[in-house]
C-alpha positions as CSV (number, residue, x, y, z in Angstrom):
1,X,-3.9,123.6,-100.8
2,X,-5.7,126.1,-99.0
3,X,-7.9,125.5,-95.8
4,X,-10.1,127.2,-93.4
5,X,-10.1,125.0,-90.8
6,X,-7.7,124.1,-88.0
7,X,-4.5,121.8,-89.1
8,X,-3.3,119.4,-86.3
9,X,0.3,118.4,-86.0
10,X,1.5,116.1,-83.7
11,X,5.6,115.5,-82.8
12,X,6.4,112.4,-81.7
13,X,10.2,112.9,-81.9
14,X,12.5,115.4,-79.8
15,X,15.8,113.8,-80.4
16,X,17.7,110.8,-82.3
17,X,16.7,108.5,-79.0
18,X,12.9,109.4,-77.7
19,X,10.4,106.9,-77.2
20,X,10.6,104.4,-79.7
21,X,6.4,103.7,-79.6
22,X,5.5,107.3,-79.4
23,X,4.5,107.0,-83.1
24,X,2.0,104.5,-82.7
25,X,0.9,106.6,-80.1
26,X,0.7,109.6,-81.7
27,X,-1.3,107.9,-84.8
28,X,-3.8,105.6,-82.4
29,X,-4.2,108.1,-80.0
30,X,-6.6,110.5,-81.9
31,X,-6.8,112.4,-84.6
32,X,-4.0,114.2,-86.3
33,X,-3.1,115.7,-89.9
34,X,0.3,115.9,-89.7
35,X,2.7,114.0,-87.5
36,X,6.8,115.3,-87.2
37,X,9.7,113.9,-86.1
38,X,12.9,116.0,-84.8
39,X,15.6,113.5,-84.5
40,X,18.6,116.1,-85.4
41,X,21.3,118.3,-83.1
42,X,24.6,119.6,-83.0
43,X,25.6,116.0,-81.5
44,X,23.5,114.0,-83.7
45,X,25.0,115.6,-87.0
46,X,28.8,114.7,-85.7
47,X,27.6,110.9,-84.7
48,X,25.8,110.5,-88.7
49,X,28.5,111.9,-90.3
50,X,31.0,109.5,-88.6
51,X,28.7,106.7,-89.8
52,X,28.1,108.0,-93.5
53,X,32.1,108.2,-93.3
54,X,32.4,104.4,-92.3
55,X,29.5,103.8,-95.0
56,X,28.2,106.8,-97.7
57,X,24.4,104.4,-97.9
58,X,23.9,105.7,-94.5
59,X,24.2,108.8,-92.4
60,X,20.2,108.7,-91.8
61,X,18.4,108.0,-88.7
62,X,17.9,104.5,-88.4
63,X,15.5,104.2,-85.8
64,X,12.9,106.6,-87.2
65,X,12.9,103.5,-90.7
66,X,12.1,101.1,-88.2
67,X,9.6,102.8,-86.6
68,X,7.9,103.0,-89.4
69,X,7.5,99.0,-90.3
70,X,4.5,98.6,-88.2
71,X,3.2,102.1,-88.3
72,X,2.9,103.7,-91.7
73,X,0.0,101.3,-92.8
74,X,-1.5,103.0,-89.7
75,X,-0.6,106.7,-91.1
76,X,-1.6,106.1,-94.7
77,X,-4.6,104.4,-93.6
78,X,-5.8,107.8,-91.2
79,X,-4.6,110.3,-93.8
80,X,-1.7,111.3,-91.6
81,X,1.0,112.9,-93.4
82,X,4.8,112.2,-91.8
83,X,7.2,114.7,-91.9
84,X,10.9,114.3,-90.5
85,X,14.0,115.5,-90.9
86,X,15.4,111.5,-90.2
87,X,17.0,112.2,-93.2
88,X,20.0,113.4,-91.8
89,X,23.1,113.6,-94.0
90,X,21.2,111.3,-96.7
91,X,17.9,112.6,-97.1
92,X,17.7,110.5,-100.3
93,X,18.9,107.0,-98.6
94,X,16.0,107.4,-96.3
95,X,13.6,108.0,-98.8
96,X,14.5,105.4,-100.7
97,X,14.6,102.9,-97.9
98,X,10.9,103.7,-97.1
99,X,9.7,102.9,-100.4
100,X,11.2,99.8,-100.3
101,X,10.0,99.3,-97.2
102,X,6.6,100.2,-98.2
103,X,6.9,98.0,-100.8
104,X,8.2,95.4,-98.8
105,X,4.6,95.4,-96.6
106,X,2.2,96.5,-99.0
107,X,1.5,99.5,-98.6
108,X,0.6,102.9,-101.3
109,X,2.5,105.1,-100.3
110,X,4.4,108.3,-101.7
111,X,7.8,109.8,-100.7
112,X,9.4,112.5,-101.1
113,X,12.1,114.7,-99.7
114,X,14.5,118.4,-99.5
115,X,17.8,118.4,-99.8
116,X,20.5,121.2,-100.6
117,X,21.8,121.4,-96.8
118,X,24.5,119.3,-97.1
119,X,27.7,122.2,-97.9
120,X,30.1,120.0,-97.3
121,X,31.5,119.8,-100.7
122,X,30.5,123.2,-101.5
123,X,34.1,124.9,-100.2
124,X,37.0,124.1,-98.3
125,X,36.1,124.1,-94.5
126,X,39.5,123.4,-93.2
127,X,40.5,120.0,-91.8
128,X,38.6,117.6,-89.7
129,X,35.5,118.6,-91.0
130,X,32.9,115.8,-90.7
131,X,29.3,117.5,-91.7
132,X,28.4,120.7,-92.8
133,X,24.6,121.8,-92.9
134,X,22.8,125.0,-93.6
135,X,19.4,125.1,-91.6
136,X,16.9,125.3,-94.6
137,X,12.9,126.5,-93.7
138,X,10.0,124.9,-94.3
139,X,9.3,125.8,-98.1
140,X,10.9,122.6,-99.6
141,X,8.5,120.6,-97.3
142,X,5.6,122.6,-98.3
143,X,6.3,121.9,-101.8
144,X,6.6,118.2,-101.4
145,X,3.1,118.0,-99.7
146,X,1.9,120.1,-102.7
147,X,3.1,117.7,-104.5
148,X,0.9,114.9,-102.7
149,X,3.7,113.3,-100.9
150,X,2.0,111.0,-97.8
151,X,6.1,111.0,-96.3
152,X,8.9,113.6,-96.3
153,X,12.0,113.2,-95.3
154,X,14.6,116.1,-95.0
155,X,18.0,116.8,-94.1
156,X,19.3,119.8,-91.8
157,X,15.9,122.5,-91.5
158,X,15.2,124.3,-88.7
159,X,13.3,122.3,-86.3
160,X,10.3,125.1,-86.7
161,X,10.2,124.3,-90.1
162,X,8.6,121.0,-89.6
163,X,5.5,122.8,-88.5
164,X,5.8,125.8,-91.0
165,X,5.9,123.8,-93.7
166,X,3.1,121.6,-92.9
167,X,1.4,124.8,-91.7
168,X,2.2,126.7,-94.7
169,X,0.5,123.9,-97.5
170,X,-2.4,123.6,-95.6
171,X,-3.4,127.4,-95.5
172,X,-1.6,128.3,-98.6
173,X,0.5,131.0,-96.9
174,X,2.7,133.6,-99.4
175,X,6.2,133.6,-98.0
176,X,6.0,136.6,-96.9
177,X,2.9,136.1,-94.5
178,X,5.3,137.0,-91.5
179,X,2.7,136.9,-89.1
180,X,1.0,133.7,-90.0
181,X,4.5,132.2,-90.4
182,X,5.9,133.6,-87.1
183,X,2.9,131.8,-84.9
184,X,3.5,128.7,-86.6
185,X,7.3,128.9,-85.5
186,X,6.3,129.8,-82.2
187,X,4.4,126.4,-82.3
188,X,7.2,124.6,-84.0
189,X,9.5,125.4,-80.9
190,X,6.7,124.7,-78.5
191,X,6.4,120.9,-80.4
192,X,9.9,120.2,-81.4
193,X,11.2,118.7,-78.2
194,X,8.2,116.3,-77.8
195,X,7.5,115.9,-74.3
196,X,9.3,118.3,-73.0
197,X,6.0,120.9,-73.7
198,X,3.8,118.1,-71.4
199,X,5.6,118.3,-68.0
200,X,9.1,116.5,-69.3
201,X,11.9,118.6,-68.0
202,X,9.4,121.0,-66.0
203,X,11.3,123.1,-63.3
204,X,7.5,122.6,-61.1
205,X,7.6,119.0,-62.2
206,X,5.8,118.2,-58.6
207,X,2.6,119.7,-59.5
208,X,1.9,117.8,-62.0
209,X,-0.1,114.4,-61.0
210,X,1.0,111.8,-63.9
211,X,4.4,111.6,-65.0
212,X,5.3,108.5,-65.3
213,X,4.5,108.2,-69.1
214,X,4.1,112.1,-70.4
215,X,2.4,112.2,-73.8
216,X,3.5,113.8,-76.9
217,X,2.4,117.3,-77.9
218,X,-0.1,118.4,-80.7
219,X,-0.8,121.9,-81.6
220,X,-4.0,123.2,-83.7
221,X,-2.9,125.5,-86.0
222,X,-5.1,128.3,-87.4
223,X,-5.5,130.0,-90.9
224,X,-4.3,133.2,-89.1
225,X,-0.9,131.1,-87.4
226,X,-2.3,131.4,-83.9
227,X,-2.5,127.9,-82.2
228,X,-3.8,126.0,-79.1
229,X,-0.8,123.7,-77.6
230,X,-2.7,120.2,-76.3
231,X,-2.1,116.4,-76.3
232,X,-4.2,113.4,-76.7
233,X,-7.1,112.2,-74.5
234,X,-5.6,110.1,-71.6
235,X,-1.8,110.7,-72.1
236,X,0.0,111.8,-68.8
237,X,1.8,114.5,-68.0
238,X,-0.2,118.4,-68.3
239,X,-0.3,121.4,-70.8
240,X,-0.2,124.5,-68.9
241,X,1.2,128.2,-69.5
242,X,4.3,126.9,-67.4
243,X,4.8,124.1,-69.6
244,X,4.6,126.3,-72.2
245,X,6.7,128.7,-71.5
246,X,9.6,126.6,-70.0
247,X,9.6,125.4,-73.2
248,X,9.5,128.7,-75.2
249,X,12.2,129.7,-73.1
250,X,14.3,127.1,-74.6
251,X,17.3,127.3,-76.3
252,X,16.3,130.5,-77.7
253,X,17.9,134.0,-76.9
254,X,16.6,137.8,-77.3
255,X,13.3,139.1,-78.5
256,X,13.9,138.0,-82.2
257,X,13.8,135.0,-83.0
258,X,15.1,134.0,-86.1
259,X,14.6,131.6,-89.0
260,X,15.0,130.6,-92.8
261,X,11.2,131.6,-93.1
262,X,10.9,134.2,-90.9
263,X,11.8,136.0,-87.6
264,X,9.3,135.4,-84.8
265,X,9.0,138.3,-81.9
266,X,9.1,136.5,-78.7
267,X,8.3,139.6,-77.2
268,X,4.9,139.7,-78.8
269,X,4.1,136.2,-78.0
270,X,0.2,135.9,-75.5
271,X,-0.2,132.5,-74.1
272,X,-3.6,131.5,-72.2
273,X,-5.1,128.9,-70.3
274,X,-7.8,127.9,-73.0
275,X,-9.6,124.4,-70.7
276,X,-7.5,121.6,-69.4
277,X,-4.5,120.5,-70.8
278,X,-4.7,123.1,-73.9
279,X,-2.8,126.4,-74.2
280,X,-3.7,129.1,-76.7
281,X,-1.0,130.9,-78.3
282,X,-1.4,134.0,-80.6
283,X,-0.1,137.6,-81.3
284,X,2.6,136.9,-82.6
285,X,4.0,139.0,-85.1
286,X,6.5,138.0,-87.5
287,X,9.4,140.0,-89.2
288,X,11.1,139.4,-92.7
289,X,13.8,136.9,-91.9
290,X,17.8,137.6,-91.9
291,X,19.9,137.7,-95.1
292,X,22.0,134.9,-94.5
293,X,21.1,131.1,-93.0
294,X,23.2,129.6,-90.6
295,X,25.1,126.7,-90.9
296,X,26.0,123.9,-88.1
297,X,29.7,122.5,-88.9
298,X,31.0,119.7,-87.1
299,X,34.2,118.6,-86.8
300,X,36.5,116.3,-84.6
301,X,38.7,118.0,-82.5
302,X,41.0,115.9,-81.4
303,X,41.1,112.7,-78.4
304,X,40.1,112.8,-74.8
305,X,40.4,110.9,-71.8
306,X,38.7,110.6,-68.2
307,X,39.5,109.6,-65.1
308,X,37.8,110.2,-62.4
309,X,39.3,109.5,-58.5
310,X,37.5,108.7,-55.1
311,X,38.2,110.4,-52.3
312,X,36.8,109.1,-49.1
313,X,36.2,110.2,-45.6
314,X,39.2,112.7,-43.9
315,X,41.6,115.0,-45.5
316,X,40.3,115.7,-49.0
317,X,41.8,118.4,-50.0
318,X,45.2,116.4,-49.2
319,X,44.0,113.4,-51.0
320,X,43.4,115.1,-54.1
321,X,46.6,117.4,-54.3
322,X,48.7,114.3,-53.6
323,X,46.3,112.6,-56.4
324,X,47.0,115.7,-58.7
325,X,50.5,116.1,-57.9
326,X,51.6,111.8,-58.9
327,X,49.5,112.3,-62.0
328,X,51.0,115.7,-63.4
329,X,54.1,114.1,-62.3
330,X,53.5,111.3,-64.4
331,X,52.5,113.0,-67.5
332,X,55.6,115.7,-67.5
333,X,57.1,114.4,-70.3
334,X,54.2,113.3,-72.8
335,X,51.9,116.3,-71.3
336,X,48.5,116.5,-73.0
337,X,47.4,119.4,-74.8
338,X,44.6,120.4,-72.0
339,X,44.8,119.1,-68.7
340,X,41.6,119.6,-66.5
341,X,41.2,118.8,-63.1
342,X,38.1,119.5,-60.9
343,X,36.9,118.6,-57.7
344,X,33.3,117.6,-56.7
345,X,33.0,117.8,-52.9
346,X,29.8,115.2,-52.7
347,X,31.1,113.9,-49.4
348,X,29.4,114.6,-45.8
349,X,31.0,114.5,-43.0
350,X,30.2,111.6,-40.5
351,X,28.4,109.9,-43.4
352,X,26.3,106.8,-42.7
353,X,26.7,105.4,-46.4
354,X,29.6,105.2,-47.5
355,X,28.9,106.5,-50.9
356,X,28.0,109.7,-48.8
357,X,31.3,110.2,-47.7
358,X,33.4,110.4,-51.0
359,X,33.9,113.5,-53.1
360,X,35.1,113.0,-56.6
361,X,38.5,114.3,-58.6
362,X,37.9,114.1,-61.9
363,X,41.0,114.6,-64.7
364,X,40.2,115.3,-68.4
365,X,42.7,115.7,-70.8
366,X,42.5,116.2,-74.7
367,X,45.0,116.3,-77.3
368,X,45.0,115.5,-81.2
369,X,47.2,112.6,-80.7
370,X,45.5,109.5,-79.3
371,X,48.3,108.1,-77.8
372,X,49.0,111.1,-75.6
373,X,46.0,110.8,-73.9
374,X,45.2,106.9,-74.3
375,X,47.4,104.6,-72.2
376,X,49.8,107.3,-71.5
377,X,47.3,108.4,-69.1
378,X,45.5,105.5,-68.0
379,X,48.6,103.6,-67.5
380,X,49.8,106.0,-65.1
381,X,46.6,106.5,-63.3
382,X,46.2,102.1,-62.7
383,X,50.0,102.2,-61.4
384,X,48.7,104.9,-58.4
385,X,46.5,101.8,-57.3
386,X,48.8,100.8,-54.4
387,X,50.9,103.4,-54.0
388,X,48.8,106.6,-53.8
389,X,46.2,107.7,-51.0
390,X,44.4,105.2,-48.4
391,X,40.9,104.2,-49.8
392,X,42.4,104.6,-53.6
393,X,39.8,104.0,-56.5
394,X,38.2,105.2,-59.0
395,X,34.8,105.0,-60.8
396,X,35.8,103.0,-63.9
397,X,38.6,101.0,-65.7
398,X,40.7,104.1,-67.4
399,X,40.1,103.7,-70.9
400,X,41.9,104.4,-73.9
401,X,40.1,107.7,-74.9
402,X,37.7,108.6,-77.4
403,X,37.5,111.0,-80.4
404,X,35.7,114.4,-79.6
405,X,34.0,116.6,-81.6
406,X,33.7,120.9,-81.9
407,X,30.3,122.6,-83.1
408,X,31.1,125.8,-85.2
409,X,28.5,128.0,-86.6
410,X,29.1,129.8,-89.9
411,X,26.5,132.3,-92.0
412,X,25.3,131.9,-95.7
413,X,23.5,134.0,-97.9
414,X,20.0,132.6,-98.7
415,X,20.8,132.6,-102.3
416,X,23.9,131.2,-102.0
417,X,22.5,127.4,-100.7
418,X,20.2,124.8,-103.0
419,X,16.8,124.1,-101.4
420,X,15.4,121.5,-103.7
421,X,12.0,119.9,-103.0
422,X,12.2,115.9,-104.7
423,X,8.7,115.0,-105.4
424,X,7.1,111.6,-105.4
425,X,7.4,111.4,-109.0
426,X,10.9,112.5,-108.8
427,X,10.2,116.1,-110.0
428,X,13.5,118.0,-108.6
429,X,11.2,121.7,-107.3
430,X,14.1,124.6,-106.8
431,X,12.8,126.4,-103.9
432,X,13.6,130.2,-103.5
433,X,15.2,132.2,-100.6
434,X,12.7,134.6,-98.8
435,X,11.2,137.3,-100.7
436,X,12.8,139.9,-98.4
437,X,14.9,140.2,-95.7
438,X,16.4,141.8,-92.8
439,X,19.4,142.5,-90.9
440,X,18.9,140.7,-87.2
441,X,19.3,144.0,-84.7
442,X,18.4,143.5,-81.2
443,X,14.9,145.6,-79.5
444,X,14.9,147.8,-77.6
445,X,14.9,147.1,-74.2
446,X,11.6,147.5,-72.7
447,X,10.8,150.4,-69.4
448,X,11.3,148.3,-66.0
449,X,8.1,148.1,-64.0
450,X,8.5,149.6,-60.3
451,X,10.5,147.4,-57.9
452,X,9.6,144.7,-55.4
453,X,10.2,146.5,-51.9
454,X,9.7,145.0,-48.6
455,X,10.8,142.4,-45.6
456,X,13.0,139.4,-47.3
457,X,14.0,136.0,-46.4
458,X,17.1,134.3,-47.5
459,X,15.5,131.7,-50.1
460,X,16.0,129.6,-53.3
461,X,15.8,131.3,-56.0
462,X,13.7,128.5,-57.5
463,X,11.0,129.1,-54.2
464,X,9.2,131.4,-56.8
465,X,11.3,131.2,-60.2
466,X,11.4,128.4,-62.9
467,X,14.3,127.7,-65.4
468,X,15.4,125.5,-68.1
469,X,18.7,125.5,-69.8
470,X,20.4,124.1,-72.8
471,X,23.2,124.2,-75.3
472,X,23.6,126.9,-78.4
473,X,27.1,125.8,-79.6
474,X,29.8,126.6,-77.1
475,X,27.2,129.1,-75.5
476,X,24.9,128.2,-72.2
477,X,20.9,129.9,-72.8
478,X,19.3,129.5,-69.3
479,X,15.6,131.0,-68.9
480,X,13.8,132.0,-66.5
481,X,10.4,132.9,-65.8
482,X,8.1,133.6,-62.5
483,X,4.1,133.4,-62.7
484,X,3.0,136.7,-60.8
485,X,3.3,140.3,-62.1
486,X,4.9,140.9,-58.1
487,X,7.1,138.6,-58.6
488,X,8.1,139.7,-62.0
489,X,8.7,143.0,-60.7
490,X,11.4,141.5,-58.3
491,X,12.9,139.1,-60.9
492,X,13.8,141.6,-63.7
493,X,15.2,144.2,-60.9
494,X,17.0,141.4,-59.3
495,X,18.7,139.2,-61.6
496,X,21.1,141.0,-63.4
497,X,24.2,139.8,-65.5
498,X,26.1,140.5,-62.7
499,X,23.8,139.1,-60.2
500,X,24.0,135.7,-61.9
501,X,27.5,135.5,-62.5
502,X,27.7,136.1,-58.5
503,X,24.8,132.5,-58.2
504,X,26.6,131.1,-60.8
505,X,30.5,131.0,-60.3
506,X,31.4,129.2,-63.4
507,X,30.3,131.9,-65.3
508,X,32.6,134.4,-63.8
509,X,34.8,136.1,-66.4
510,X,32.2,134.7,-69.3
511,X,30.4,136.9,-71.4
512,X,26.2,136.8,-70.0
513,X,23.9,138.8,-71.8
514,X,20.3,139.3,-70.7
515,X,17.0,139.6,-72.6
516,X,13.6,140.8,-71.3
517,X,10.3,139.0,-72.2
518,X,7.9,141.0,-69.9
519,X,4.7,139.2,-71.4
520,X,6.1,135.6,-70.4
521,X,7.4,137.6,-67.2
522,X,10.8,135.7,-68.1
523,X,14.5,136.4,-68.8
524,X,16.5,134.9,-71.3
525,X,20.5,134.7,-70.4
526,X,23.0,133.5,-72.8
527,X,26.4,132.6,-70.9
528,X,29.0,132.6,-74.3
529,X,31.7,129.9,-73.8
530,X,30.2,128.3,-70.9
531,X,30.5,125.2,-73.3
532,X,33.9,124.8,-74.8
533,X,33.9,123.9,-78.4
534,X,30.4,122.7,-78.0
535,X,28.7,119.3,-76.5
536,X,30.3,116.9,-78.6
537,X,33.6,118.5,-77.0
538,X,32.1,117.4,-73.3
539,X,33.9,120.7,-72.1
540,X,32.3,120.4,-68.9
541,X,30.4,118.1,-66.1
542,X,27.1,119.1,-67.8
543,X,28.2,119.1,-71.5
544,X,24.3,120.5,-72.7
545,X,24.0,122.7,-70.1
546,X,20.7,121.0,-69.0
547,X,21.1,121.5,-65.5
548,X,22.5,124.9,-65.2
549,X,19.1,126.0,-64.8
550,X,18.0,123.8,-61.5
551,X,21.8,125.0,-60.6
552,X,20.5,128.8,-59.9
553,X,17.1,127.2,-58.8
554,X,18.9,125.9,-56.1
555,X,21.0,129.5,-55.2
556,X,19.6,131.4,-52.1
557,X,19.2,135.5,-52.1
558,X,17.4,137.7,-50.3
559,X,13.8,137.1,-51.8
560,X,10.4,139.7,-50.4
561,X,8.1,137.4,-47.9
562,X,5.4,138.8,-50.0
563,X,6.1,136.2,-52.5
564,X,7.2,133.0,-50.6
């Protein structure tokens, strides 16, 4: 179809897990064309392939089904079209469970969903390998809203595409409308993870005055792709250019972003207070997209184990090396593959609560045989009980490990992976690759503006910065933006590679590469095997990387008095 006026999409998904209501919400709240659903990630695609494993009828998420038995009379009845990518590794299952349950409680309603992700028969990826998805764009959802369907369901797509699809019907965009397409990623990452865009997250989370309950984010797409980011009446939480941008900021890397559909220029990307609680985006320009798609591969990698020691009150440091010392001793002759141990020095000295004066030792091992690191390990770490350090505990029962799993990227040309739209009618709709394409290069780095000079004061680095962080594979991206042009000049002098590495200790030795935004007056770092294997592989105290941000919030440098 093609349409003049403004299309709103609502999201009232950012992960397998969000608010179970927030669908009602979304569809009683106010008006809405479109309403999405992200409920996929690298962890999410190990966890449904282990279930399809144990039973091929499933591998779908659940939860978004149930949330539909008391809510899609409610959408069909309003007009609002659902589109999800619930579907998982069975895009089909799920469709075919939501007719029946349509059925089931009366209700007209047609389904429809893409397919053509799922690779994992398509070659030999070596063993272990539990799921196997190409990110497909938002063309084979297009076509099955052509195609009148009220639901879609999809497998793996980029979370942008359940905007640009959406987007793309209702305007009747050619595929190579880059612009167009590019603001309506833009908006796709702004809605994708839900609340997140409404003060969920926020690094200046104290300025906003209701967030007990944020809502969910809606943008208002236009025929030309710009959009204005808002949320329904009454909802808490806020919509403001920092929201925004903390959220653009997200799991996203250089100037070029890019997509199945298209590669969006962050660089070009104007957002503006447009009244309260709405944000206008626009400028963005678009770019044909790369040659290849990616392709998120999961795998288990083997067996872990934790145990994690409390050390309390005097002599720490010789707590936890004769701690360290019985355990390695212990484990000499069935030794696991990786042995970690780190130490967390949460205690204070002179403490009042006791919980105050305990640091924490914790011990991770891995291996691919789960005996080596089941009661091989725990065993040994119960028989310390009486016989190690005064004050011995520790924070749980040792268990007898779990199976982990490893995130691996691979690269496919567009025309080499089936993206097939499955109408209501069951008309199987081959979609094509992009018309064009481009090789992904990075920009050129833009001219630094002058520098900050003046008195400074030894300071936070989140007194005038914000950041949010998150997981790309085994990669940490950590963004970071400031709100003044001053303090912009200070930031992108100031916080080099090198400079972060120094805040950031864990990072020393790792790979961090640095990308200029100047219009958001943000950096973008990606630290490259900050992660391990990925977050399934729980590599590290903060597996995501969701914290690593507040981390360098909370690092003090010399900052100008002009700007505290």
């Amino acid at each position: 179809m093609t349409a003049s006026g403004p299309l709103r999409i609502g999201n009232a998904s950012g992960f397998y897990g969000d608010r179970f209501d927030a669908v009602r919400e979304m569809l009683a709240g106010g008006p809405l064309s479109v309403l999405t659903g992200d409920y996929l990630a690298e962890l999410t695609m190990l966890i449904l392939g282990r279930d399809r494993a144990k039973d091929p009828s499933r591998g779908y998420a659940a939860t978004f089904l149930r949330q539909l038995e008391d809510t899609l009379g409610l959408a069909v009845e309003r007009g609002v079209r659902i589109v999800a990518n619930a579907g998982g590794l069975n895009p089909a299952g799920l469709a075919d469970a939501i007719r029946a349950l349509a059925e089931r409680v009366g209700v007209g309603c047609r389904v429809a969903h893409v397919e053509g992700d799922d690779l994992l028969r398509a070659r030999d990826w070596g063993p272990g390998v539990v799921s196997a998805n190409a990110y497909l764009g938002g063309g084979g959802i297009a076509a099955c809203l052509l195609g009148g369907a009220d639901v879609v369901v999809t497998g793996r797509v980029t979370d942008a595409a359940l905007v640009t699809g959406p987007a793309a019907w209702h305007f009747g965009w050619a595929a190579d409308d880059w612009d167009a397409l590019a603001g309506a990623v833009v908006a796709g990452h702004v809605l994708e993870c839900g609340t997140q865009t409404t003060g969920g997250n926020y690094a200046f989370f104290t300025e906003i005055d209701d967030l007990r309950r944020p809502g969910f984010p809606l943008a208002e797409i236009h025929p030309d792709g710009s959009a204005v980011i808002t949320k329904h009446p009454g909802t808490g939480g806020a919509v403001t250019v920092g929201t925004v941008t903390a959220q653009l900021l997200y799991e996203t890397a250089g100037a070029r972003y890019p997509g199945p559909d298209v590669t969006a220029r962050l660089d070009s990307v104007r957002l503006t207070q447009d009244g309260p609680d709405r944000v206008r985006i626009d400028g963005v320009r678009g770019e044909a997209p790369p040659p290849t798609l990616k392709a998120g591969l999961t795998r288990l990698g083997g067996h872990r184990n934790e145990v994690v020691f409390v050390l309390t009150g005097l002599g720490i440091d010789a707590k936890a090396a004769l701690v360290r010392d019985q355990m390695e001793a212990a484990l000499a002759e069935r030794r696991p593959a990786e042995v970690r141990w780190t130490l967390a020095r949460t205690d204070h000295p002179d403490a009042a609560v006791q919980e105050e004066a305990s640091a924490l030792l914790r011990l991770v091992v891995r291996d691919r045989d789960p005996d080596t690191v089941g009661r091989a390990v725990s065993g040994a770490a119960v028989e310390l009980a009486l016989a190690s350090i005064p004050g011995f505990h520790v924070t749980a029962p040792p268990g007898k490990g779990t199976p982990y799993g490893v995130f691996e990227a691979a690269y496919i040309p567009q025309d080499a992976v089936p993206h097939i739209a499955v109408l209501p009618d069951g008309t199987r709709t081959a979609i094509p690759p992009a018309p064009h394409t481009r090789h992904l290069t990075p920009t050129d780095e833009p001219p630094l503006p002058p520098p900050l000079n003046g008195p400074t004061r030894r300071a936070p680095l989140g007194a005038v910065a914000g950041a949010r962080s998150g997981d790309k594979g085994g990669s940490a991206n950590v963004g970071v933006w400031v709100r003044t042009d001053d303090a912009w000049r200070w930031l992108v002098h100031t916080l080099t590679p090198d400079r972060l590495r120094e805040l950031l200790p864990e990072t020393a030795g790792l790979t961090v590469t640095r990308h200029q935004l100047p219009q958001l007056r943000a950096l973008n770092f990606t630290v490259d095997g900050l992660l391990g294997e990925g977050v399934a592989a729980q590599a590290r105290f903060d597996p995501q990387a969701k914290a690593v941000g507040e981390w360098l919030r909370s690092r003090h440098l010399d900052i100008p008095e002009v700007l505290l």
